[in-house]
Structure formats: C-alpha cells, structure tokens
C-alpha positions in Angstrom: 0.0 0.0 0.0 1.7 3.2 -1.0 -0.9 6.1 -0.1 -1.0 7.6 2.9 -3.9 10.2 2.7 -6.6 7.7 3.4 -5.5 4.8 5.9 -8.6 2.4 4.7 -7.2 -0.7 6.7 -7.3 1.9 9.9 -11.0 3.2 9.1 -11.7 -0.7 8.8 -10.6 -1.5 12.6 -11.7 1.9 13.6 -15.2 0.5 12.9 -14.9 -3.1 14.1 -13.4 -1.2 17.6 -17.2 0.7 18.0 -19.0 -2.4 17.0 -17.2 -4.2 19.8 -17.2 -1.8 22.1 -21.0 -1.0 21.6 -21.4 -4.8 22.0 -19.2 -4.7 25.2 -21.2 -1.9 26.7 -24.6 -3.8 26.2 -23.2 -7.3 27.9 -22.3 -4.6 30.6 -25.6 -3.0 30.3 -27.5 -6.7 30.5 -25.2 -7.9 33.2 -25.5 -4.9 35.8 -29.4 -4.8 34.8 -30.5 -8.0 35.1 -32.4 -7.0 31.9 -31.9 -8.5 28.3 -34.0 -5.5 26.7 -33.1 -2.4 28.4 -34.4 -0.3 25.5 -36.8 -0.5 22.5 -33.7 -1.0 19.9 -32.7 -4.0 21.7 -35.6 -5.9 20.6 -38.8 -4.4 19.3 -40.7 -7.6 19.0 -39.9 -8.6 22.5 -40.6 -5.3 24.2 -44.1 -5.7 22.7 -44.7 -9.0 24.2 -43.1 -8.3 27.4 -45.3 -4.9 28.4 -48.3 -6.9 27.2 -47.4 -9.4 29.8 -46.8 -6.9 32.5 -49.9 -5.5 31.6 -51.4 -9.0 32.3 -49.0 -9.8 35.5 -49.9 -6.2 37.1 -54.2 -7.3 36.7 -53.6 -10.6 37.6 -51.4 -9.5 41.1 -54.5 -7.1 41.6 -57.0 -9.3 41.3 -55.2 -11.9 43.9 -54.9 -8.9 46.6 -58.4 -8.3 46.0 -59.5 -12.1 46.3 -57.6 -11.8 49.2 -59.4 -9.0 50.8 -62.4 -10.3 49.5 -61.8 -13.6 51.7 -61.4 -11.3 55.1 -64.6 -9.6 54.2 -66.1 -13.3 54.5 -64.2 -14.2 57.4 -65.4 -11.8 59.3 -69.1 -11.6 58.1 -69.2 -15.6 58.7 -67.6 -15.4 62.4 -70.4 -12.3 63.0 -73.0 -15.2 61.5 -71.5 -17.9 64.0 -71.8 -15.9 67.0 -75.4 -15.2 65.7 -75.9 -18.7 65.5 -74.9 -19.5 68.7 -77.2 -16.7 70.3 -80.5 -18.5 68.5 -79.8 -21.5 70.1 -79.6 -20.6 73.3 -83.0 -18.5 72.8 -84.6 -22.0 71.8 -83.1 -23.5 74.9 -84.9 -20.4 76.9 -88.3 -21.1 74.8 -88.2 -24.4 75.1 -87.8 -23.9 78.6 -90.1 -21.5 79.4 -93.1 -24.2 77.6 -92.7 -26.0 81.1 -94.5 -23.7 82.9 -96.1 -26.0 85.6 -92.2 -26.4 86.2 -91.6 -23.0 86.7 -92.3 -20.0 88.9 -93.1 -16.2 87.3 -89.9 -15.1 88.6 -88.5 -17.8 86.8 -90.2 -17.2 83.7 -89.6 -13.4 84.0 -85.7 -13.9 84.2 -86.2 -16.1 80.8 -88.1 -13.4 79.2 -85.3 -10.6 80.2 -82.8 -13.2 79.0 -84.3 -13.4 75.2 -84.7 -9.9 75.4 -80.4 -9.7 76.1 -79.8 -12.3 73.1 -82.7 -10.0 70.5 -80.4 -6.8 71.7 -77.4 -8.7 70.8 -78.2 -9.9 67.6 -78.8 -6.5 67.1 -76.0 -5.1 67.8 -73.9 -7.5 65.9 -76.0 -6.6 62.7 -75.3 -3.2 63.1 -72.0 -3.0 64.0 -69.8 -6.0 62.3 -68.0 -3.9 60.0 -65.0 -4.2 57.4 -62.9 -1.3 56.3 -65.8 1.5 57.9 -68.7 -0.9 55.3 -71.0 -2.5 57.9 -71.8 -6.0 56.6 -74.9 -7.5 58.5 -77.0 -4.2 58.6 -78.7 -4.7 54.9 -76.5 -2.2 53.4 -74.9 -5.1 51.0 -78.5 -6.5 49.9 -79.5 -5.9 46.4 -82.4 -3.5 45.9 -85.2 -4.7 44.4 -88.5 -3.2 42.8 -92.0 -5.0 41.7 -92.0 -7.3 44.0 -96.2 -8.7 44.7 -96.2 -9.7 48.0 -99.6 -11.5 47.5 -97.7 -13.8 45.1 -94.0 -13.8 46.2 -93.7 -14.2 49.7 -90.6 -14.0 50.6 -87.4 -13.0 48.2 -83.8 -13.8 49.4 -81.2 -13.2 46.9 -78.0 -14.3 47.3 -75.9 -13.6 44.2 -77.0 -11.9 41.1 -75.1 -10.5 38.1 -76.4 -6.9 37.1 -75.1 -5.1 33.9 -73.8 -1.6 35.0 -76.3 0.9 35.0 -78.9 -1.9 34.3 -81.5 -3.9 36.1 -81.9 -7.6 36.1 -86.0 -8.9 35.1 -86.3 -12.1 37.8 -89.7 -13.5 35.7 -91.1 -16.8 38.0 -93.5 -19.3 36.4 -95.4 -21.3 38.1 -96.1 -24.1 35.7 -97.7 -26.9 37.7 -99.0 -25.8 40.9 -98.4 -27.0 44.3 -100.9 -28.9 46.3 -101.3 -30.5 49.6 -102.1 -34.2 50.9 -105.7 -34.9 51.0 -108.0 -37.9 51.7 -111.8 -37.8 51.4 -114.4 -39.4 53.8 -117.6 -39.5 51.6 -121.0 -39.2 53.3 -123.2 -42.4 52.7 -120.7 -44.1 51.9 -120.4 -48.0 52.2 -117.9 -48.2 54.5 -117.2 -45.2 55.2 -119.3 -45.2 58.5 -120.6 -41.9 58.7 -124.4 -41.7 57.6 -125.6 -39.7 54.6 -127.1 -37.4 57.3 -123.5 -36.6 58.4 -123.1 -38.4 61.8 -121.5 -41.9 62.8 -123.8 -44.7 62.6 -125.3 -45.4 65.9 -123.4 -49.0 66.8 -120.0 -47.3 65.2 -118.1 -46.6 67.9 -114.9 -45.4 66.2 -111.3 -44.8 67.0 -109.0 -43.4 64.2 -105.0 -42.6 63.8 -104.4 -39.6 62.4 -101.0 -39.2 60.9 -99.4 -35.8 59.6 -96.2 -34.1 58.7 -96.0 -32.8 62.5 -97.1 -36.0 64.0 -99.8 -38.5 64.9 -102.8 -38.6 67.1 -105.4 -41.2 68.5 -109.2 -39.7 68.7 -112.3 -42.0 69.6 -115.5 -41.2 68.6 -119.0 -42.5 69.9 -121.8 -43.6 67.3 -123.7 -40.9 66.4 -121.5 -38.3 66.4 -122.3 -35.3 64.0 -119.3 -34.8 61.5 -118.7 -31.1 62.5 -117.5 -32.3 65.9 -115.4 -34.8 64.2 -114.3 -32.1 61.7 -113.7 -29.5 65.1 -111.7 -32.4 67.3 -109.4 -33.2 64.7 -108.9 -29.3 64.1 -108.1 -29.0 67.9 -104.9 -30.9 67.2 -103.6 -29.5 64.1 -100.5 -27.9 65.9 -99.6 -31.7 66.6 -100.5 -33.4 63.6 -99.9 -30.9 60.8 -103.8 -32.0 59.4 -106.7 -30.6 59.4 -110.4 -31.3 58.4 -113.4 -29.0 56.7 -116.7 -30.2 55.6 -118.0 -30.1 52.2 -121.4 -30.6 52.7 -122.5 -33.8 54.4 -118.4 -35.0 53.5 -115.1 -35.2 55.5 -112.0 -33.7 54.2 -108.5 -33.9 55.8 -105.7 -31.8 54.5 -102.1 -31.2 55.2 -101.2 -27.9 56.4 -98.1 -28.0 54.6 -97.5 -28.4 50.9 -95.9 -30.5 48.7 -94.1 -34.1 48.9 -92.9 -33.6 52.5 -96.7 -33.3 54.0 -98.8 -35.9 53.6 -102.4 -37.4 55.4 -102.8 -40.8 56.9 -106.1 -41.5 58.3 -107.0 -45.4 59.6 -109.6 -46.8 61.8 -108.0 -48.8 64.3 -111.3 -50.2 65.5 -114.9 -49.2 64.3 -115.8 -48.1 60.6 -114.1 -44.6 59.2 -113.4 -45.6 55.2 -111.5 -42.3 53.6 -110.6 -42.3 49.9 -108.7 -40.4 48.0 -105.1 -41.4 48.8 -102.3 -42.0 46.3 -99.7 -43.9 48.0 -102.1 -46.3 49.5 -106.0 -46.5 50.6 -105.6 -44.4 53.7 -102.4 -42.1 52.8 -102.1 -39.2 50.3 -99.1 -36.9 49.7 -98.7 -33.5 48.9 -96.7 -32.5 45.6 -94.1 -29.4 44.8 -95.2 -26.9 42.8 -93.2 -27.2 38.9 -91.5 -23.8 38.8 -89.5 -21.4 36.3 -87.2 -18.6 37.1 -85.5 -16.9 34.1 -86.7 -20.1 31.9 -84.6 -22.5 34.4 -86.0 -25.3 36.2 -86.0 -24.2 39.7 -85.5 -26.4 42.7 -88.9 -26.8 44.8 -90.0 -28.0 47.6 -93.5 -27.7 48.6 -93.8 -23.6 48.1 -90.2 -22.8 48.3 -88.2 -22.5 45.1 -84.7 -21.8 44.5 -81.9 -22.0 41.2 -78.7 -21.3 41.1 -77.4 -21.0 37.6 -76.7 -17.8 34.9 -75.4 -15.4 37.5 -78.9 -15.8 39.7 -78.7 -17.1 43.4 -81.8 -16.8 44.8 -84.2 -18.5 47.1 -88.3 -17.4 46.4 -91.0 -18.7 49.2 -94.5 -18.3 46.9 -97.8 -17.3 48.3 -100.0 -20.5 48.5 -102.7 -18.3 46.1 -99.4 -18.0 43.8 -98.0 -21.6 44.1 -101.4 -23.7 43.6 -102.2 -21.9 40.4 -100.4 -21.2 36.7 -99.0 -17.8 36.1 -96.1 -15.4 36.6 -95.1 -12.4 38.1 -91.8 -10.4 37.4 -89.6 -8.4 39.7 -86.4 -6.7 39.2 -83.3 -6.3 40.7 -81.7 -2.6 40.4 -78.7 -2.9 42.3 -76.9 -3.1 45.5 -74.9 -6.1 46.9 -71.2 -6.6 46.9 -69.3 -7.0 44.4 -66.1 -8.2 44.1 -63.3 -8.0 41.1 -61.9 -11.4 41.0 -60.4 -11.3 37.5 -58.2 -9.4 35.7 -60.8 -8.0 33.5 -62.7 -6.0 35.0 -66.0 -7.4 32.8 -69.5 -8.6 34.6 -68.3 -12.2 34.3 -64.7 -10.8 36.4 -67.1 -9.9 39.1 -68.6 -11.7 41.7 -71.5 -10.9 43.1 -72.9 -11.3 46.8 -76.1 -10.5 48.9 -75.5 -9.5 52.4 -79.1 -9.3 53.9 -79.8 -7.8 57.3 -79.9 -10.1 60.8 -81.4 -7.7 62.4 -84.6 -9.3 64.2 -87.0 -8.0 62.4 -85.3 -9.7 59.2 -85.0 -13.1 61.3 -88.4 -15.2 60.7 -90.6 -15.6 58.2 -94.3 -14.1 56.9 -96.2 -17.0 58.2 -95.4 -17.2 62.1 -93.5 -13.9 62.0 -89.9 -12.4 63.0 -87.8 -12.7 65.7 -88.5 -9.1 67.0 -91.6 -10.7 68.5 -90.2 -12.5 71.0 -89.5 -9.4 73.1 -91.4 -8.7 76.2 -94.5 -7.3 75.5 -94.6 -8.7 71.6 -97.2 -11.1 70.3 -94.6 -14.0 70.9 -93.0 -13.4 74.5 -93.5 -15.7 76.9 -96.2 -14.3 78.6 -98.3 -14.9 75.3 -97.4 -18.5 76.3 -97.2 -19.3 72.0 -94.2 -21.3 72.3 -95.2 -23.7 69.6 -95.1 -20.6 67.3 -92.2 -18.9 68.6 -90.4 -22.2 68.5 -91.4 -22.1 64.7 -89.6 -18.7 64.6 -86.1 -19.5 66.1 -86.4 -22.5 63.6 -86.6 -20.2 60.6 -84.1 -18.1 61.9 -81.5 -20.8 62.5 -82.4 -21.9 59.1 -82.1 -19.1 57.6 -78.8 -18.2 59.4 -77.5 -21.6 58.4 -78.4 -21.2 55.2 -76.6 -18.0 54.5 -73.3 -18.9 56.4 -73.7 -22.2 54.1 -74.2 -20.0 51.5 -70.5 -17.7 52.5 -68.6 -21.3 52.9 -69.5 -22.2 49.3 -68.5 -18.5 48.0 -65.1 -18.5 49.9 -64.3 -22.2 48.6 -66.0 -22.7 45.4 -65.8 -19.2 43.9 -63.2 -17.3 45.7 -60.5 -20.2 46.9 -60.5 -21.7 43.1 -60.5 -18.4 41.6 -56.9 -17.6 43.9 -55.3 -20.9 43.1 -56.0 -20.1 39.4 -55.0 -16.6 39.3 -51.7 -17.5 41.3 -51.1 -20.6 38.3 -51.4 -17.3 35.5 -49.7 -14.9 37.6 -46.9 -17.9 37.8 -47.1 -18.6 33.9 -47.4 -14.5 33.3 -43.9 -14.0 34.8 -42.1 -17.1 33.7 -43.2 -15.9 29.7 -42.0 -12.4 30.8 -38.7 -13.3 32.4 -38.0 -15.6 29.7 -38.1 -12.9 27.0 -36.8 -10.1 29.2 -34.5 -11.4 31.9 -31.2 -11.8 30.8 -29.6 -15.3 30.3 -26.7 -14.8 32.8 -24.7 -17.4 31.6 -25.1 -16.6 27.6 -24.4 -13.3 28.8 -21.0 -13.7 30.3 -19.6 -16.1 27.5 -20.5 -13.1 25.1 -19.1 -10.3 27.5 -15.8 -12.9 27.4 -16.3 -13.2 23.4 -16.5 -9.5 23.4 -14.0 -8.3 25.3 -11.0 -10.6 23.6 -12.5 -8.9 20.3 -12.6 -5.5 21.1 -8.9 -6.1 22.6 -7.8 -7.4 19.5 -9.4 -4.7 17.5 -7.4 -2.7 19.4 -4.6 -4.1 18.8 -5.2 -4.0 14.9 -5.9 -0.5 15.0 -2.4 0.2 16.4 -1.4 -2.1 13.6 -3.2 0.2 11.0 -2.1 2.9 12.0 1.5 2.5 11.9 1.2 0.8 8.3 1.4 4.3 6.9 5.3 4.7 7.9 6.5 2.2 6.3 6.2 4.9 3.4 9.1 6.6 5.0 11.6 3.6 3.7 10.7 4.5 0.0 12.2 8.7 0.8 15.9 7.2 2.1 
C-alpha cells in the first residue's frame, strides 16, 4: 500500500473497535441490569410481548390482593353469623324452657323473658356493628335493591348472588307451571264403609277410633256412634298444631288436609277399631301426599319444595317462598333487581363475568323469621310471641326459621369462599406464575449466555485494538521509500 492520505485498513478496525465496544457496553448494560432488553432498539418484537405481559401480570397480582381482601370480608361476616348462631340457640333452649311452665315459677319465667330480650339486643348489635374497612356487613347495606316485588304472590325473596349489567337492572320473571298442592283424603257421606251416615253423623253402633298421621305427628281420637261430623271435623282441628292435618266439611263430607304443601306433607287416616273408610289417597288406601309446585325462574327449572323454590345458575342465586294463592295456580309475576350487593373483582378484566357478586341481607330481628309465624322481634317482652303470650309452639317455629335461615346464609358464605373465591386464587396465582415465567424468559437476561458473550467480546474488542495500532503505523512504512 503506497498512499497515505486515506488509511482504509485503519477506518476498517476503527469500525470493528465501535461495533465491539458497543457490544461490550450492552453485555455490561445486560449484566448490571438484570435485563436482556433495556431499551426499545434491543428488541422491538420482544418489548411488545413483554409490556403486554406486565400488563397482564400487574391485573392478575390485583385481582389476587383483591380475592384476598375479599376472603377477610367473608371471614369476618361468617364469624359475625357464628356468633349469631350460637345466640339462637340458646334463645330455643330459653323457649323451650319456658313451655314447662307448671315447672316454673313467674320469677323464673320473667328472668327467661329478660334473657331473650339480652340475646334480640345482641343480635342486634352484631347486625349493626360487624363492619369491614368502615362498610357495615350484617345491617342490609350489602343487599341488592329490588323493585315490583307482589307480595300477594312472592312471599318472601332472598337473593344471594345476582349478576347486574352496570347501570342496568336484572328482570327475575317466576312461572309457576304446575301448581303445588297439599295431601288430601276424602271421607264421603253415605258411603259404604265409610261409616258416617248420609245425614253426616256416625252410625249409631259405630263406635270409632281413628290414627291420624301428619307431617307434625300422629294422634289417637275416639268417637261414639252418632257423632255429627262437625264435631269430628272441630276435634281433629283442635290438634292440628300436633299433627300438621286438618279437616273441613263439604257438605254432608269429610276432608282432611295437610297444612303443609308439597311431597314432604302428607295425610294418613285409619280406623284402628270401628268403621271410618276415607278415599282419596295415592300412595295407599288411607295415605295421600302432597306434591311441589313445577316452577320457572328466568326459563330455568328451579328447585322446589313444597312452596319454596330456588336456582342457582346464569349469574342468579336466589331463594323465592311463593304465596299459597301464587304456588297452587299457573301464572307469573316479574320483579327486578336494580342494584346493590357486593361485588367483588376477581379477575383481571374487570367485565361482569370478572365480578362476583354477593347478597349480604340484614340479621337484624326483624329480618330473622318468616311471613307465616312472624320475625324474631316478636319475642321481646310485650310482643305477640313473648313468653307471657305462652305461644311457644309458634315462637319455636320462629327461632327454627331463623336458624335456618342463618344456616343457610353462612352455608351460602362457605360455598363462596371455597368454590368461587379459593378456586379463583389458586388459578389466578397458576397465571400470575405462567405471566412471569413468559416475561422473564423474553426479558430477563440469560446470565450465563451473557458472560460467554461479555468474554467473546472483550477478547474482540482487545484485539481490534490491537489492529488498530497495527493500522495505523502501516502508513510509515512509506518513509523507507524517501531514504
């Protein structure tokens, strides 16, 4: 080479010594970072996938901290729930109790009464003050708010878990499709053996003794020829409360119902001595049952017993108790839900099927009962169920619903915490696991590649160094040709 004015072989290794040194500086760069891609230019592609997948790590780590809170919220209503639990039981122990009067003196029964008055103001307070975070949790604030609701035809609506649209309301539409009926057996005036004359009394030699047999229990009434059948109608009345049956005339004729309905209740009536022929009955000559009304809510089969119905399916918890002028005839009624509940965001997207939904109804005792035998609050001195009334078969029939009810609800929290909001945590920790494995692996650098190439480039940019040198001093050999 005999020019000197451009040094090509030094522009060469002057480039080679940036190249290596720019690829020194990023296995620096990689190695004191941790990070493979530092910067867009190191690769595009990859910085794409990787904020898309932080994106996706930072909702999934949300939604686990707010399963997790969601879980506490639970806790803490369901401990509230036990303690109510505990408190309803003891006032059936006190009910119970009190039902022995002969047993007891006033004072005795007085010091009962001031004790269910104690547990009513405790339950009370525990529905108005179990809080979470400053939100109270047992007061009704968390129930959903509903509108067109009949109360002639839907007795009683508990809802439990419904998904609502935002800024929508939810139709609830309930068919009744078959109705519900209760056990009956006939005892036909005239009839052969029926005993009972067309005139409507007992034939004079037909001394009679008959078992009744109900959903409550069974009873053992004797009756002396000649008796009219309204006095056989009024004694068998008089023990309803025990038996669960009871008995109208239709004309000259007998009739024994259930007081309950559907395939629970059912009539048995049987002469143990005498004539008393009934007909009617469907499992057998002398027994009938009841049957469950067929029912539709939303166009899903719902479960039913006797005038109770319930589903569970399509974002729709809820439990309807149906008036018996509702539930033993066709037709429908509609209600809707508007809002309220609690919701919880349990998913990363924050879309209606992310959110779970929850009904937090009041304990309070005026919410603890039922329409039929009424609430809780009753109980208290001076209501139409305190002692003093002496109703204990009713008020027993009260705690009952309540425990039930109670029970129910607490059953209800169990299922939410494991089915819904346990499964929903182990799955969102498996993403959030796969999330961050798919992000390190294209961001995190590879700290063994990374060294072998910081080696690689070191001996490289040292010996581009050292051919630079070289280059350089090629130029002098020109000198030699001047001597």
């Amino acid at each position: 080479m005999s020019r000197i004015n451009t040094n090509v072989p030094s522009l060469v290794a002057a480039r080679v010594l940036t190249q290596q040194t720019a690829n020194l500086q990023q296995s620096l760069q990689r190695l004191s970072t941790g990070l493979k891609i530092n910067n867009g230019s190191d690769d595009p592609a990859g910085l794409i996938a990787s904020e898309s997948l932080r994106n996706e790590g930072r909702a999934l780590s949300a939604a686990l901290e707010n399963v997790s809170r969601a879980r506490t919220i639970v806790s803490t209503t369901e401990g509230a729930l036990g303690e109510v639990s505990s408190l309803l039981l003891e006032l059936e122990s006190l009910v119970d109790g009190s039902a022995n009067s002969a047993g007891l003196s006033n004072d005795e029964i007085t010091a009962n009464q001031s004790q269910i008055d104690s547990i009513l103001d405790s339950i009370n307070r525990i529905a108005t003050t179990t809080q979470f975070n400053g939100k109270k949790l047992l007061n009704g604030d968390l129930g959903y708010t509903t509108s067109g609701i009949t109360s002639s035809k839907l007795a009683r609506v508990q809802l439990y878990g419904v998904g609502i649209p935002s800024g929508q309301k939810l139709a609830v539409a309930v068919n009744v499709t078959a109705s519900a009926q209760t056990a009956r057996l006939n005892l036909v005036a005239g009839g052969a053996t029926t005993g009972l004359l067309a005139s409507g009394l007992l034939s004079g030699t037909n001394n009679a003794t008959i078992q009744v047999k109900g959903l409550l229990g069974q009873q053992t009434l004797s009756f002396a020829g000649g008796t009219v059948n309204s006095a056989v109608r009024n004694t068998i009345n008089s023990y309803t409360s025990l038996t669960g049956v009871s008995a109208s005339l239709s004309g000259q004729s007998l009739r024994f119902n259930s007081t309950a309905y559907g395939l629970d209740a059912f009539v048995s009536v049987s002469a143990t001595s005498g004539a008393f022929g009934v007909s009617g009955g469907d499992s057998g000559a002398t027994l009938d049952k009841g049957k469950d009304a067929s029912v539709k809510i939303n166009g899903q089969n719902a479960s039913v017993k006797g005038l109770a119905a319930s589903v569970r399916a399509g974002g729709l918890d809820v439990a309807i108790d149906l008036s018996s002028s509702f539930g033993t005839a066709v037709g429908s009624s509609t209600f809707y839900v508007t809002g309220g509940g609690a919701d919880f965001a349990i998913s990363q997207d924050l879309t209606l099927s992310g959110r779970a939904s929850l009904g937090v109804d009041s304990v309070q005792t005026l919410n603890l009962g039922d329409a039929t035998n009424g609430y809780l609050s009753t109980l208290a001195n001076g209501g139409t169920n305190a002692l003093s009334a002496k109703n204990f078969d009713k008020s027993q029939a009260i705690i009952r619903s309540a425990i039930d009810q109670v029970s129910a609800f607490r059953g209800r929290l169990g299922a939410f915490d494991k089915n819904t909001l346990s499964s929903t945590e182990n799955s969102l920790q498996i993403a959030y696991e796969n999330v961050q494995s798919a992000d390190s692996a294209i961001r995190d650098t590879d700290f063994a590649l990374e060294t072998s190439r910081l080696t690689r480039a070191q001996i490289l940019l040292q010996s581009a160094t050292q051919t630079l040198q070289l280059a350089n001093q090629a130029p002098t050999q020109i000198l030699s040709l001047l001597r």
